[in-house]
C-alpha positions as a Python dict, from the first residue, in 0.01 Angstrom:
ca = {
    (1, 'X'): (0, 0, 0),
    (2, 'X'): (4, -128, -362),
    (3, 'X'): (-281, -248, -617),
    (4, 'X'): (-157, -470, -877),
    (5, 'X'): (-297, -637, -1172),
    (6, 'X'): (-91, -940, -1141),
    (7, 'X'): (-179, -1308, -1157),
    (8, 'X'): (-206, -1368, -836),
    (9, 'X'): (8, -1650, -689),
    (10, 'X'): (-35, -2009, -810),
    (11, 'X'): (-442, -2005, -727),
    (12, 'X'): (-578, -1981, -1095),
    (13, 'X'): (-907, -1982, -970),
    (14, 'X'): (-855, -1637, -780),
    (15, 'X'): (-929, -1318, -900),
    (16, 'X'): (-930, -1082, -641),
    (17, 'X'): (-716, -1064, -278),
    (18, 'X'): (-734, -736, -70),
    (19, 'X'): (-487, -766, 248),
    (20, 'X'): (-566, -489, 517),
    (21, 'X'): (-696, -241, 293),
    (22, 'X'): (-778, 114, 480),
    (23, 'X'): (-888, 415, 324),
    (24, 'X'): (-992, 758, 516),
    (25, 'X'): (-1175, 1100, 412),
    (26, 'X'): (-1061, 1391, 571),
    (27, 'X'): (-925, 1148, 915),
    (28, 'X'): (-1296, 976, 897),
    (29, 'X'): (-1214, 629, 791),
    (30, 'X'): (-1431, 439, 558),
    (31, 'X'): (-1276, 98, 537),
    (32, 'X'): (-1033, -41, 790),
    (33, 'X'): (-823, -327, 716),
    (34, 'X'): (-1006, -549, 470),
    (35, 'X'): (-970, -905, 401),
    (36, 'X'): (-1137, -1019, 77),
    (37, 'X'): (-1056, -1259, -184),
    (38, 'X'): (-1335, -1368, -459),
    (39, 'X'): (-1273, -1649, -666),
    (40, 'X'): (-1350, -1719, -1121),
    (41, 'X'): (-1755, -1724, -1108),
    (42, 'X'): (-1790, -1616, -780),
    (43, 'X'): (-2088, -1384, -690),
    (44, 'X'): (-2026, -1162, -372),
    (45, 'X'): (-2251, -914, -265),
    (46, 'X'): (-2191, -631, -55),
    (47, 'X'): (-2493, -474, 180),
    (48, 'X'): (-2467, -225, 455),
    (49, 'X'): (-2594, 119, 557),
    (50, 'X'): (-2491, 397, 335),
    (51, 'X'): (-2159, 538, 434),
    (52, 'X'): (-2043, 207, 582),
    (53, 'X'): (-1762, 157, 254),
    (54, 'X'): (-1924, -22, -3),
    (55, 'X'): (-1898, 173, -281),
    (56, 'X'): (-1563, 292, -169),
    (57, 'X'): (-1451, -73, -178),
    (58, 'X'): (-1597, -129, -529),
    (59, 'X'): (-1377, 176, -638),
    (60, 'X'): (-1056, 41, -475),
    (61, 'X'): (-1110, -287, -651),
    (62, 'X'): (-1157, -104, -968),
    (63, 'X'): (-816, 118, -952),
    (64, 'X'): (-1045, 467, -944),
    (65, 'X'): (-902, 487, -542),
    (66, 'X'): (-612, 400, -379),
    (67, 'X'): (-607, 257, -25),
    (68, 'X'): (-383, 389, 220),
    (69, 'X'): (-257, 97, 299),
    (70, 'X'): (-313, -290, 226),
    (71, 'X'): (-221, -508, -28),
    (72, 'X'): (-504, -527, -352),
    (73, 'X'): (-456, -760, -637),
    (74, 'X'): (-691, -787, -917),
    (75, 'X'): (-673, -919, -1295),
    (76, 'X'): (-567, -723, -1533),
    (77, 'X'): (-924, -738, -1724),
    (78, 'X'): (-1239, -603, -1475),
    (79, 'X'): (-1498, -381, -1582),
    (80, 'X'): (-1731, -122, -1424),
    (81, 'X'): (-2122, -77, -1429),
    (82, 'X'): (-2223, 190, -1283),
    (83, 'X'): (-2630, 276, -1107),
    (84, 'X'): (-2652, 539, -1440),
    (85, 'X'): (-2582, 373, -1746),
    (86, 'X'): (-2351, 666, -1831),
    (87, 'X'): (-2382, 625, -2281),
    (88, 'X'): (-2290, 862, -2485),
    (89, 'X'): (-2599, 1048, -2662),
    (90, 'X'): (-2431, 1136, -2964),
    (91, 'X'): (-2302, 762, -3039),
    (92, 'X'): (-2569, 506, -3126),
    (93, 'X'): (-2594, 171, -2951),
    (94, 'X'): (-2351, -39, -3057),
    (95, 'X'): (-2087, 243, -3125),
    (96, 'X'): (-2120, 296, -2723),
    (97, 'X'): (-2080, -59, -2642),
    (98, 'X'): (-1782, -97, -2868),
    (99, 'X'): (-1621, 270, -2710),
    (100, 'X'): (-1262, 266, -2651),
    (101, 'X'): (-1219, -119, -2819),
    (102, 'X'): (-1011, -147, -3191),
    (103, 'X'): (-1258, -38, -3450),
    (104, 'X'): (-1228, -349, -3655),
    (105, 'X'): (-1500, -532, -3817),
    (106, 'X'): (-1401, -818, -3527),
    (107, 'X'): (-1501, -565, -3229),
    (108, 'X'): (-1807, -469, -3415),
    (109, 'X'): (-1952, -854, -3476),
    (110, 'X'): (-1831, -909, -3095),
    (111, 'X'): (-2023, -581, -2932),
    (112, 'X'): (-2310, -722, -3185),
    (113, 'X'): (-2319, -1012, -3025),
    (114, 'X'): (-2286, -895, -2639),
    (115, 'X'): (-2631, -684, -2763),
    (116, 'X'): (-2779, -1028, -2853),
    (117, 'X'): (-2702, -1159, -2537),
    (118, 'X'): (-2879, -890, -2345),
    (119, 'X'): (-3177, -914, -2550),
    (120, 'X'): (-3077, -629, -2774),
    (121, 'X'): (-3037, -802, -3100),
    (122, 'X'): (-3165, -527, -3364),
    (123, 'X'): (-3094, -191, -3148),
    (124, 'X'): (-2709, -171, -3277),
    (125, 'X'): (-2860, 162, -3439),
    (126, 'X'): (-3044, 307, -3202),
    (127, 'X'): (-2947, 639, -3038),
    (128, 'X'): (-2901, 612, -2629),
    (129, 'X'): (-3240, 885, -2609),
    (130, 'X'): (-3468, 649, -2762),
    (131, 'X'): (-3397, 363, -2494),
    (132, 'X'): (-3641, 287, -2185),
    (133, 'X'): (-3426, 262, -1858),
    (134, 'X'): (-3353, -140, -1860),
    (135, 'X'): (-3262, -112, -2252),
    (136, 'X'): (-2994, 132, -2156),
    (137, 'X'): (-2864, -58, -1852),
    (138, 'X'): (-2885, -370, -2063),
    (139, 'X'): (-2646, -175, -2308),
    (140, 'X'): (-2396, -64, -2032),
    (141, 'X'): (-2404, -456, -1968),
    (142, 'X'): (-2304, -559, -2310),
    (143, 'X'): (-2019, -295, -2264),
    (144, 'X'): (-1904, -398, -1991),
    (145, 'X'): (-1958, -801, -2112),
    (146, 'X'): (-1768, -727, -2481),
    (147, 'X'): (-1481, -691, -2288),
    (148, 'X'): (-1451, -1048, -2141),
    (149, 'X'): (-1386, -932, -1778),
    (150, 'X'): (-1219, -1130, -1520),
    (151, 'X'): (-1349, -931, -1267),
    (152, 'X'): (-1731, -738, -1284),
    (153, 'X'): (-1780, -461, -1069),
    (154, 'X'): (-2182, -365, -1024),
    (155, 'X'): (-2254, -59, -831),
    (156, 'X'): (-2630, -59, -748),
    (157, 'X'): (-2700, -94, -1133),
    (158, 'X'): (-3057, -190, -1111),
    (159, 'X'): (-3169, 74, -852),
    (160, 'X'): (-3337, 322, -1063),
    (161, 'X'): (-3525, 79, -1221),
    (162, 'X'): (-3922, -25, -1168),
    (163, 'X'): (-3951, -417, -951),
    (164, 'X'): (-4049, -564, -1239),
    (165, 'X'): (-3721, -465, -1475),
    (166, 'X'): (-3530, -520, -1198),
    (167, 'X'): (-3623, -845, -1162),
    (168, 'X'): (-3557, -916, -1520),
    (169, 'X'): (-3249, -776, -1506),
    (170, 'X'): (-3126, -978, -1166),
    (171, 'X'): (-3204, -1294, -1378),
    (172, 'X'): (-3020, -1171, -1707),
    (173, 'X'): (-2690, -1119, -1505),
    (174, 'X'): (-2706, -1450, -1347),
    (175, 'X'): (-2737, -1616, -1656),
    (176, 'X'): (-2469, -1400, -1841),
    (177, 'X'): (-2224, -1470, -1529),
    (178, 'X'): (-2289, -1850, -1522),
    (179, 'X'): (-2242, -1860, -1889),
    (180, 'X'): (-1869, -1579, -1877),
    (181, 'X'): (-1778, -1682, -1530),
    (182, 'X'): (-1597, -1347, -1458),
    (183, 'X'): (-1594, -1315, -1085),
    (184, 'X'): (-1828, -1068, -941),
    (185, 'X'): (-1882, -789, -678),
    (186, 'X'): (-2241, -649, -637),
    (187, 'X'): (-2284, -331, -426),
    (188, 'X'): (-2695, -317, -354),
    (189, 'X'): (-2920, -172, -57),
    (190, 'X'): (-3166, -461, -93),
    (191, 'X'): (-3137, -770, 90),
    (192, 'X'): (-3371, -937, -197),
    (193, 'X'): (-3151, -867, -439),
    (194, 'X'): (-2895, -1047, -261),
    (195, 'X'): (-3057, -1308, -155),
    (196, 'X'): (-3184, -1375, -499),
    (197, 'X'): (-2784, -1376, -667),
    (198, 'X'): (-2517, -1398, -458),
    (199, 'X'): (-2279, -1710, -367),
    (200, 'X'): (-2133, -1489, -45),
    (201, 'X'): (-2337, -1259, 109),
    (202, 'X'): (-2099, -944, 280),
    (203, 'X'): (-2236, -666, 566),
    (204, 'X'): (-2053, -407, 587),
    (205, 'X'): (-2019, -199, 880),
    (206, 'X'): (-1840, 72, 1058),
    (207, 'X'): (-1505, 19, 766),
    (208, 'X'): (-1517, -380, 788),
    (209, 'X'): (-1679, -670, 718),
    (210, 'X'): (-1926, -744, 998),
    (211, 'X'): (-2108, -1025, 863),
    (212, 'X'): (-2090, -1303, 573),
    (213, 'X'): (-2318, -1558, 476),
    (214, 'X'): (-2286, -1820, 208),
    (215, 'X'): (-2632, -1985, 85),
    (216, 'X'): (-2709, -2328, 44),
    (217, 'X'): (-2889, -2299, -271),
    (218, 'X'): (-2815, -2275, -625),
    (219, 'X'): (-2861, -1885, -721),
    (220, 'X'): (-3109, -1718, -864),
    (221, 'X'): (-3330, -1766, -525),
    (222, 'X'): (-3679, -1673, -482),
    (223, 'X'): (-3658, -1406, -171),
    (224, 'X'): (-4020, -1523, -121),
    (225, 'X'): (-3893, -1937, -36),
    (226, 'X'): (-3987, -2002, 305),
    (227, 'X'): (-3643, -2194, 385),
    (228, 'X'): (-3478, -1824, 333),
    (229, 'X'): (-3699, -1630, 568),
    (230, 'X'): (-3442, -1725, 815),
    (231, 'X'): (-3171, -1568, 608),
    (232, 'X'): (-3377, -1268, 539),
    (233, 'X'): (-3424, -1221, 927),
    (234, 'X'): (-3051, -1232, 1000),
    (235, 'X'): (-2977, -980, 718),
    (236, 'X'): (-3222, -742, 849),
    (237, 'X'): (-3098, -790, 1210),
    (238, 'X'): (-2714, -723, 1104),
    (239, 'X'): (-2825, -384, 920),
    (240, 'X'): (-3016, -284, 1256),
    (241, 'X'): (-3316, -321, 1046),
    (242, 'X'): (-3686, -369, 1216),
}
């Protein structure tokens, strides 16, 4: 078993291989011998039933849990977003998004700049209470974007928001990963949602990957498009969905 931040092999494109990755919970195991690799700009999403090893495969990929056995590699920069936005109340804005980074006036103009991107230009000041739920998501995105990640990791973070923010927030991320091209791994509960962004679409069931599905359109789709009702049917069938 062994998770490395190496480059991995001569493929520059590549930024994540998992090689018979297993992981178990008290003898119950929750993923059992994974094959992934995601590629610079790729966006995979991951659907399945709760308990089927989504999330745990997110964590794995982000170093927070070790397989018991397997081979992971992933770059040396990836970053975590989380379903809570998880700020700091007693920092203000941009003091959160620049957390942990060199406090130089270079970090500052950068996390000032991640804010803009987001559509947070003007906020640096604001204090984490006085943000509506997308504003602080859109902040833990500009944290997690200042740090010009390789690899994204995106665990259900639009759930708790209304259709309307989530929406908005689907279409920021697509534009922010076309325009970064860090590769990207999307754990979500609803088939829209990755239908709408992903390059590779990934089922998860019972510890492995029981389905994958690669669109033939240009991302961000319209779940409502006819030609993807098709898609949409599959999804549902492969989730035991009626």
């Amino acid at each position: 078993m062994s998770i490395d931040t190496a480059p991995i092999g001569t493929d520059e494109d590549l930024r994540v291989r998992v090689r018979g990755a297993s992981l178990s919970f008290g003898g119950h195991p929750v993923l059992e011998r994974i094959d992934l690799d995601v590629r610079s700009g790729e966006f995979v999403v991951l659907l399945g039933p709760s308990g089927t090893g989504k999330t745990s495969l997110l964590r794995v990929l982000a170093g927070l849990q070790r397989p018991d056995g397997g081979e992971v590699l992933v770059p040396e920069r990836s970053t975590f977003v989380y379903q809570e936005p998880r700020l700091i109340p007693s920092k203000r804005v941009l003091a959160n998004v620049a957390i942990g980074l060199p406090r130089t006036e270079a970090t500052r103009a950068a996390a000032a700049h991640a804010l803009e991107e987001v559509g947070l230009a003007g906020r640096e000041r604001s204090w984490p209470a006085t943000l509506s739920g997308g504003e602080a998501q859109r902040v833990a995105l500009a944290r997690a974007l200042v740090r010009e990640p390789q690899l994204l990791l995106l665990d259900e973070p639009f759930a708790a928001l209304d259709a309307i923010k989530r929406i908005e927030m689907q279409t920021l991320v697509a534009e922010l990963v076309d325009r970064h091209g860090p590769a990207v791994v999307l754990v979500t509960h609803d088939i829209d949602e990755a239908i709408r962004l992903a390059d590779r679409i990934l089922v998860l069931n019972a510890g492995g990957i029981a389905y994958q599905h690669v669109p033939d359109s240009a991302r961000p789709r319209d779940p409502a498009d006819a030609s993807l009702v098709p898609l949409r049917q599959r999804l549902l069938e492969e989730l035991h969905i009626r």
